[in-house]
N, C-alpha and C positions, 0 to 999 in steps of 0.2 A: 751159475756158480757165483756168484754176487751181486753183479749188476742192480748196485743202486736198489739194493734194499735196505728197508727200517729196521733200527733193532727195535722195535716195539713187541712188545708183545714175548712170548718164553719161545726156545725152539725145541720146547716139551723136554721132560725125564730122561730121553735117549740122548740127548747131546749135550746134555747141562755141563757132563765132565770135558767137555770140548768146545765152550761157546765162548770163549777165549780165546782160543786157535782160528775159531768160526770167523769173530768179529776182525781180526786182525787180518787173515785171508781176503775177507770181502772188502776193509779199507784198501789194502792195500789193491787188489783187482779194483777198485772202482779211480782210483786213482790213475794205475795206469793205463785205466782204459778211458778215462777224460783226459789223461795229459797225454798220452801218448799213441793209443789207437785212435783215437779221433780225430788226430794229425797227422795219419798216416805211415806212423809207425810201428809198423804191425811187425817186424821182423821178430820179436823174442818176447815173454813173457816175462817181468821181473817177478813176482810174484810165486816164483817156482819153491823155495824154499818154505814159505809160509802154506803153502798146499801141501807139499809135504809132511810138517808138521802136521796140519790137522788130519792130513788122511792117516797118516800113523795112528791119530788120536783115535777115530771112527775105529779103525780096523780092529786096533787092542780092546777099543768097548765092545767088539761085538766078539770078539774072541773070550774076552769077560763074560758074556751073556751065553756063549757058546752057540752062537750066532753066524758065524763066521763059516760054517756048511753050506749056508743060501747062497753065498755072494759065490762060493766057488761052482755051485749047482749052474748057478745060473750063469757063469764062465764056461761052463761044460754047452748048455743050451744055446749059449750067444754061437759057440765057436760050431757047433751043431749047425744051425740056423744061416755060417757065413758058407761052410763047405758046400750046403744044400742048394742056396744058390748060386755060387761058383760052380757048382756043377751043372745045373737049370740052365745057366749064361753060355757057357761052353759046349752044352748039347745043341745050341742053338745054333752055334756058326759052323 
């Protein structure tokens, strides 16, 4: 989710109305993950509010697109997926 990426280049038709929220997410993660996780201070993420922002932004475009059924399908299959092996794990011992 940032890490010292280029804004070079478009981040295509699907984010354009969010590459705003994008570039300023990723300064600001890349910032404190030079000034401040690299020195050991990993307690908190500053950058919580600017993620925020942009995921609202994603969400509402894809709710715009009517889009917004994948992300929950696949909240269905993840949580699917953790039961399955929580169960797998615990048959075991």
């Amino acid at each position: 989710m940032g890490l010292f990426r280029s804004r070079k280049g478009s981040g295509g038709a699907a984010t354009s109305s969010c590459s705003e929220l994008r570039n300023a997410y990723n300064d600001c993660f890349n910032k404190w993950y030079a000034e401040k996780y690299m020195k050991g201070q990993r307690d908190k993420h500053d950058c919580v509010a600017e993620w925020e922002k942009y995921r609202a932004c994603l969400m509402q475009f894809l709710e715009d697109k009517h889009l917004s059924r994948l992300l929950e399908a696949e909240a269905v299959a993840h949580s699917t997926r953790e039961y399955t092996n929580q169960s797998a794990t615990s048959d075991r011992t």
